[in-house]
C-alpha positions in Angstrom: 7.1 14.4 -13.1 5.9 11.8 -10.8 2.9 11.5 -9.4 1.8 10.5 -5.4 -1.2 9.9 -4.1 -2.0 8.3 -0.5 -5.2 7.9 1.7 -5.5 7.4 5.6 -7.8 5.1 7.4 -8.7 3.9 10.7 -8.5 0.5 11.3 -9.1 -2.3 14.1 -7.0 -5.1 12.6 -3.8 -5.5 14.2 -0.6 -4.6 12.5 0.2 -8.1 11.7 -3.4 -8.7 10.1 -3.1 -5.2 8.2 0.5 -6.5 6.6 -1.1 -9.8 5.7 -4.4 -7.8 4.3 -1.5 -4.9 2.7 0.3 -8.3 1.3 -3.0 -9.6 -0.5 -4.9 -6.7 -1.6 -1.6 -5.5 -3.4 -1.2 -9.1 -5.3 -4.7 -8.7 -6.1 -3.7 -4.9 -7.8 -0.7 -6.7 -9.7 1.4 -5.7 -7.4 3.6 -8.3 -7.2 7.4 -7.1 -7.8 10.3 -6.6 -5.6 7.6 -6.9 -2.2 9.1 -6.1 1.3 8.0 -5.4 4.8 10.2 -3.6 6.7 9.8 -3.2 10.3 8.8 1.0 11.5 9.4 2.7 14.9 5.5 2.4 15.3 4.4 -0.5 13.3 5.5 -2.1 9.8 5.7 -1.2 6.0 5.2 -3.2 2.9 6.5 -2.0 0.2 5.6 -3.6 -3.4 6.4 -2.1 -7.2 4.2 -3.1 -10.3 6.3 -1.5 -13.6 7.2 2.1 -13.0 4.5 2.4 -10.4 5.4 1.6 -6.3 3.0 0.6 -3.9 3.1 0.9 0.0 1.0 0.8 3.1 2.1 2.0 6.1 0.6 -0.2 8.8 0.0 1.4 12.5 -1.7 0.2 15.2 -4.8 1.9 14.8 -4.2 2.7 11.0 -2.9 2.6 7.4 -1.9 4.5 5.2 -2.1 3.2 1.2 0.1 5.2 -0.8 0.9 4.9 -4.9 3.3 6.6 -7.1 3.9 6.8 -10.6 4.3 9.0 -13.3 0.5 8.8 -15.3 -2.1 10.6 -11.5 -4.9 8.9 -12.8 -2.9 5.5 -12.8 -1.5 6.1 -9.5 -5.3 6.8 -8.2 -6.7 4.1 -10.1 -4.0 1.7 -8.3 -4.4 3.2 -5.1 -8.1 2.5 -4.7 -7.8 -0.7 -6.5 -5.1 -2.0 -3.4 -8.0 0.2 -0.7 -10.8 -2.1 -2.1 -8.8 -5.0 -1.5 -8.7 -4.6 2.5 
């Protein structure tokens, strides 16, 4: 069974600076496979997949979501605080 985990954070950086922060704080988790940023009703998405595990932050104007998923939860948590300390 798969595993998600996400947290949600207030931000001031704009939704272009959070994609450009999303892009490099990702990379800096290894998560560097199949990356896209698809545009939202309400801001953008990058989506980015390291092995079996897929990484996304949802970027909003006032904030982002980081979300992981994999199958091993204390991989996906230690990704998803590894890509959070990278903003």
């Amino acid at each position: 069974m798969a595993s998600c985990s996400n947290t949600a954070q207030y931000t001031n950086l704009s939704v272009r600076e959070c994609v450009q922060s999303a892009k490099l704080a990702m990379r800096d988790a290894d998560f560097t496979e199949n990356l896209r940023v698809v545009r939202a009703e309400s801001g953008m998405i990058v989506y980015v997949e390291h092995g079996g595990y897929k990484g996304r932050v949802y970027c909003w104007t006032d904030k982002r979501t980081v979300e992981v998923s994999g199958f091993d939860v204390d991989q996906v948590g230690f990704y998803r605080k590894s890509i959070i300390s990278g903003f």
